[in-house]
N, C-alpha and C positions, 0 to 999 in steps of 0.2 A: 787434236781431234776429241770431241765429246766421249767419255765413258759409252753412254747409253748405244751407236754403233754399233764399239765394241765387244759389247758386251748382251746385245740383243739375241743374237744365234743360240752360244750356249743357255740361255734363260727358256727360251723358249723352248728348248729340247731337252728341258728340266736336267740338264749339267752342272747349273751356277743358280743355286737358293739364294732368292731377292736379296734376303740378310748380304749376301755376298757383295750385293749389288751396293746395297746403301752403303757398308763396311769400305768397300773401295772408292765411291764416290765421296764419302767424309773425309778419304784420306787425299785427296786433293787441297782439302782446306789446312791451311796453317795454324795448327794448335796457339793457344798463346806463349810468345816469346819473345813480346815485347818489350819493348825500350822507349815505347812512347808513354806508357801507363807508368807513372815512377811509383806509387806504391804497391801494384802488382810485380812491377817488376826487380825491387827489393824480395818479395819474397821467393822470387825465383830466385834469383842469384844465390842469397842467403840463409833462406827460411822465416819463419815466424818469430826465432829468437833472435836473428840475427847470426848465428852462428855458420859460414863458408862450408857449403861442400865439396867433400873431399874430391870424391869419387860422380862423376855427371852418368858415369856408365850405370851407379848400382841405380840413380833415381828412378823408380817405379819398377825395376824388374828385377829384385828379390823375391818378389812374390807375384804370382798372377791368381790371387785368389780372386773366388766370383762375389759378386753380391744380387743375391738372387732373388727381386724383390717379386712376387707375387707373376711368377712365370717371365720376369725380365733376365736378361744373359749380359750381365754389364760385369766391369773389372774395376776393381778399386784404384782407387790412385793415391798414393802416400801424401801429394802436394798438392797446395793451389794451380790450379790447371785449368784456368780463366778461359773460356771462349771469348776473342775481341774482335767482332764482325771487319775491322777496320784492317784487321791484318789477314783476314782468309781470302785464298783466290776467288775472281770472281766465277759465276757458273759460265761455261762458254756459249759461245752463238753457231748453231750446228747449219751447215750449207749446203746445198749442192752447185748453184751455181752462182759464179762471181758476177759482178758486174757487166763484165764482157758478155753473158751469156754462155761460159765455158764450164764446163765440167771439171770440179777440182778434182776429186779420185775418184778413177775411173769407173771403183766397184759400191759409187754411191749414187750411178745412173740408175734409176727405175728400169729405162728400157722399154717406154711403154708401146703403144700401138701408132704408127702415123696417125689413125681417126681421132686418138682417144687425144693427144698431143695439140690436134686439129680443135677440134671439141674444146679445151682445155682453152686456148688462145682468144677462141670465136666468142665462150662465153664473157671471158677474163673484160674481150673490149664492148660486147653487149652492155655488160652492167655499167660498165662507163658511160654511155651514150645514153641510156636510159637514164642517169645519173642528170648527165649533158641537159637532155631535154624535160625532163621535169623539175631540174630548177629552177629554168627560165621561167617554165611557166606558174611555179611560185612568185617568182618578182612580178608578172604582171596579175596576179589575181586570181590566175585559173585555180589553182594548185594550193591551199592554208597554209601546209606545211612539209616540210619536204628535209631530209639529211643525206650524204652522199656515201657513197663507200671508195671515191677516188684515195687511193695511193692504198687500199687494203685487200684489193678484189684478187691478190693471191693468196690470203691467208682462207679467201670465203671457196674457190673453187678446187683449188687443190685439198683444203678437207674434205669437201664435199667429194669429189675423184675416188679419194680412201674409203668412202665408208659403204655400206649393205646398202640399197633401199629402206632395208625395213627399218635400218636404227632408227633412232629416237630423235628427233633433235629439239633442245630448246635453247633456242637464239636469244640474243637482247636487238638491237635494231639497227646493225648492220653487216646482217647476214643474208640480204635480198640473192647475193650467187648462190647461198648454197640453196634456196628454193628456185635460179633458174636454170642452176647443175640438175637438179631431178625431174625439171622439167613446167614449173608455173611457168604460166604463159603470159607473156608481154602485156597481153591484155588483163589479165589477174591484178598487177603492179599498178597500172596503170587505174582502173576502176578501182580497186582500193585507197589510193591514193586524192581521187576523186570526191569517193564515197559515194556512188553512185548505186542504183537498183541491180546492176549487174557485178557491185563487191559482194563477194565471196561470205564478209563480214555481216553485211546487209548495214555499212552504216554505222555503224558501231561503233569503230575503235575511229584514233587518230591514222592519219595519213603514215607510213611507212611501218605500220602495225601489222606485218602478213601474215598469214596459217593456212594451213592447208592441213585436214585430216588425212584427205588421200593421199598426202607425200608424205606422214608421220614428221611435220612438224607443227608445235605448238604454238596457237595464236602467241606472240607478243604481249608482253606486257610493257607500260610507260616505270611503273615502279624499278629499279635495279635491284636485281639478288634474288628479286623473287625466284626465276628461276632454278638458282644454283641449288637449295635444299629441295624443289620439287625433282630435277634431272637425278639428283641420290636416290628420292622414294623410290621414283618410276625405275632406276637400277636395280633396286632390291629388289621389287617385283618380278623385274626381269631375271631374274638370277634365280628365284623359286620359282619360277614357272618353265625357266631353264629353254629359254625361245632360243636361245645361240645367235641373240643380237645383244649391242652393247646399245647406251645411249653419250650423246655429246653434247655439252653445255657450252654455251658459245657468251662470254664478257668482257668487259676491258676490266684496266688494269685499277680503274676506278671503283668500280663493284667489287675488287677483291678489296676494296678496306670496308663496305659494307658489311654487317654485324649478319646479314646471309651465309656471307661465305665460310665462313669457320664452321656453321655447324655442317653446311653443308661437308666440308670436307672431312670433317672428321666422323661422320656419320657412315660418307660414302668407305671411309678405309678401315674402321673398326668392322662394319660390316661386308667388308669384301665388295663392291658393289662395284660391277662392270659400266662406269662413267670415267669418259675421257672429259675433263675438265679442259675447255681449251681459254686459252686468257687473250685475248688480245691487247699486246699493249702497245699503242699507239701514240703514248707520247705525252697526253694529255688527258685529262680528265674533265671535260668541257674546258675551262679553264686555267685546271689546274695543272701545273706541268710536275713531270717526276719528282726532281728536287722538292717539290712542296708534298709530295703524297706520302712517300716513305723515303727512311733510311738504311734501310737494308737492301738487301740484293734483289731488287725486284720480286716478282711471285713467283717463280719457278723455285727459289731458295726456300719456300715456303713448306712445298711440297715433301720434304723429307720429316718436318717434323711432326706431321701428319701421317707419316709412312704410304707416303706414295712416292713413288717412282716418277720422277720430273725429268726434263728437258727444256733447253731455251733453243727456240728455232729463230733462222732469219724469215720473217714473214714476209715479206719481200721478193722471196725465192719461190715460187711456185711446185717446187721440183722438192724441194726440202719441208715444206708441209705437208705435201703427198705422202712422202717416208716415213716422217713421223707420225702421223695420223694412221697410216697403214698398219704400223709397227705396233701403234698405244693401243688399236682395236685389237691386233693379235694379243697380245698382253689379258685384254679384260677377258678377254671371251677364254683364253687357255687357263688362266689361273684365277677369275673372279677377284677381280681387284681395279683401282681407280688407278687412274694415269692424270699428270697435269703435264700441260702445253702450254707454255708461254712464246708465244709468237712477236718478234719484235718487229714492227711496221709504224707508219708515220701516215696520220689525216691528214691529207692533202685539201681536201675541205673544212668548210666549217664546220662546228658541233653539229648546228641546225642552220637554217636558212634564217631563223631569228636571234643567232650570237655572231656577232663581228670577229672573225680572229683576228684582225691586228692589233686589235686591244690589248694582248697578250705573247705574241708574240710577231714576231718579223716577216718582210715580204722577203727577204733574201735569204731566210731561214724553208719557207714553202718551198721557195721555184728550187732550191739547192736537191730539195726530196722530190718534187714534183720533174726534173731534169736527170738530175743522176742517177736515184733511186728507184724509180718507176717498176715497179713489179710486171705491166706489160711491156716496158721496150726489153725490159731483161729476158723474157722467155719470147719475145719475135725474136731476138737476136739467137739464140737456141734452136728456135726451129726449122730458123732461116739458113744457119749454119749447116741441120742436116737437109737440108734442098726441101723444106717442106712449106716453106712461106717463100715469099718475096716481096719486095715493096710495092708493086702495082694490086697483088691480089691486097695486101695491107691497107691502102688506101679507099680500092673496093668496098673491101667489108667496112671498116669504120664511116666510110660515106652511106652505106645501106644501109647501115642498123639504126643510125641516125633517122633516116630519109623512113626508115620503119616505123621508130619509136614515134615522131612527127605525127604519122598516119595515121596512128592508134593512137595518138592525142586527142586527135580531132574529131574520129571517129566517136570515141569515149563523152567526148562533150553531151553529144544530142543526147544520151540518156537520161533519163529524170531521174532522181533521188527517191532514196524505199521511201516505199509507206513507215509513217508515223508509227501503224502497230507493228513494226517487225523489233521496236523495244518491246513486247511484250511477251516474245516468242523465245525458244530453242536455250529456254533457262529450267522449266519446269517439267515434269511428263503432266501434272494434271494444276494448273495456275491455279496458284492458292488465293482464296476468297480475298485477300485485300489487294492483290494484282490485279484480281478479275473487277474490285471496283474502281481500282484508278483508271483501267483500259478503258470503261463506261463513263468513268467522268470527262477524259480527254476526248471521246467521241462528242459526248454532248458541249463540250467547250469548240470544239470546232465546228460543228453545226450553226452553233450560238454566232459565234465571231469570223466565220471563212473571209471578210474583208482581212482581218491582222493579219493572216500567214499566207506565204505563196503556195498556197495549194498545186498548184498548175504544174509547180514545179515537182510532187510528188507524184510514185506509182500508185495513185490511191483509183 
């Protein structure tokens, strides 16, 4: 069972100072003691000159003096005392429910509300279906561009379940649950997606680029990382202005080898700053699979030597992102400090609708995650378990939200696209004189030429 658990109660009842925290979670990892390194491990055996130790008991505990470098609280060590990534445990994958949809111990049940569990499941198969039906309608045209969040929608709705309204969120692009956890509405996803007079954006960004001010999170960006050092600033800020919200940064596992993320995190833990850093890692990185990204222990191993307090959750589990997410905001908000979540899950779609995954990996490698692993059949079987689902209402809902999403396809069509000037709006309070002459020039260009552009099709 993970440290972090265990070891969550007393932290938070300020019983067990963090130090305690990291101190214990190091001691999980196997010092070096290797026998695969042979000239590291001459020096163990032997020492520097070559001369056998007598005595293995006096090695390093004759003395426990400190070395007290500039407010650090470290202990000398007489010998070569190699870290070899190759030989320390790995971090573990923290659960609450197995495959079966069972609760492995029992005091790691939430417990939550039949609504909220309700809620939890309804959105989990919404964003699938919405998923479902606007990819279609990228293969035939309707739709430019489109990516999916199939095999991840319990890493996006169970954080979202944990956290305030008010927090902060800044997403990368696929995190469509946790804006339809607090409530954008089918139609929001769908007109931005479109880009039509009635997105939110007005037109603006690419297709699965959402924001919403009034749900406190921030428009998308196409760039990666960018995020990760704005979600620290907006923490700091939040920490001096002492609101008693945290903020959550939502990446994969690919953006943590972005040259964003290190400052970002080291920014957020030098300065105490209440952000939960959540990672998704899904396996891949457009392309690129684990093995090619890194060699170390994924990103959750990362988080300590940043001094943050990390965790590897199964993102798969709905039930166990909830926990963790719940726990890493109690965390920020009591002691001012970051948290990292490394969520481990698997895209069951493509990157985008314009990269091929077989290119890269296998169809009996998909359907394996797409059948056994499925984050929604795991939590119907859960709720099914306590009398709160069954298969006919199952079929129900996954047939309506479909037969929904459809409607508000269709609907969505007949809108016309913004007006041409809504580039030149909701960037400035007073458009500075060389904005104000390109918006004049583009006027008289379309006056000039209204044959070249589809007019007809704008809200002009």
């Amino acid at each position: 069972m993970s440290v972090f658990p265990k070891l969550l109660a007393p932290i938070l009842r300020g019983r067990l100072r963090i130090r305690g925290v990291l101190c214990l979670w190091q001691s999980n990892y196997k010092r070096l003691k290797s026998t695969n390194i042979q000239n590291v491990s001459q020096y163990i055996k032997k020492g520097i000159n070559g001369e056998s130790l007598e005595n293995t008991h006096q090695r390093n505990s004759h003395t426990k003096e400190k070395y007290e470098f500039l407010g650090s609280d470290m202990e000398y060590c007489d010998e070569l005392d190699f870290i070899v990534p190759e030989e320390k445990c790995l971090i573990p994958v923290y659960r609450v429910l197995n495959r079966r949809g069972e609760v492995v111990m029992k005091n790691q049940d939430p417990k939550l509300s039949p609504e909220m569990y309700l809620k939890m499941y309804k959105d989990m198969v919404l964003i699938h279906s919405i998923d479902t039906v606007l990819t279609k309608a990228q293969t035939s045209g309707v739709v430019s561009f489109y990516l999916t969040n199939h095999g991840e929608e319990a890493t996006q709705i169970g954080s979202a379940a944990a956290l305030d309204a008010e927090d902060l969120i800044y997403a990368q692009y696929r995190e469509a649950g946790v804006l339809l956890w607090r409530g954008f509405a089918v139609e929001n996803f769908v007109n931005q997606c479109l880009c039509n007079n009635r997105d939110l954006n007005k037109g603006r960004q690419m297709p699965v680029h959402y924001g919403s001010k009034d749900l406190n999170f921030v428009t998308i960006s196409s760039n990666l990382g960018t995020q990760l050092p704005q979600a620290a600033g907006s923490a700091y800020v939040y920490k001096l202005a002492k609101r008693g919200n945290c903020v959550i940064c939502y990446f994969g596992e690919g953006t943590a080898s972005e040259g964003d993320a290190h400052p970002a995190f080291n920014f957020a833990a030098v300065l105490n700053c209440p952000v939960i850093f959540f990672c998704r890692n899904n396996g891949y990185a457009i392309s690129t699979s684990l093995k090619e990204q890194y060699s170390g222990d994924g990103v959750a191993a990362r988080g300590a030597g940043y001094g943050m307090i990390s965790i590897r959750i199964d993102g798969n589990d709905v039930l166990a992102v909830y926990n963790a997410v719940k726990a890493a905001r109690e965390i920020c908000l009591s002691q001012n400090r970051p948290v990292l979540i490394e969520a481990m899950t698997y895209r069951v779609g493509n990157h985008t609708t314009l990269v091929d995954g077989q290119s890269y990996r296998t169809e009996e490698e998909v359907e394996d995650w797409k059948v056994n692993h499925s984050p929604i059949e795991r939590f119907s079987k859960y709720i099914t378990n306590l009398g709160l689902w069954d298969d006919k209402r199952d079929l129900e809902w996954k047939t309506e939200s479909i037969d929904m999403v459809k409607r508000i396809l269709e609907a969505s069509q007949e809108h016309k696209l913004p007006s041409p000037e809504a580039m030149f709006t909701d960037v400035y309070d007073v458009v500075p004189k060389h904005l104000e002459k390109q918006f004049n020039d583009m006027k008289r260009h379309l006056q000039t030429y209204p044959d070249v552009y589809p007019l007809e099709k704008h809200d002009i």
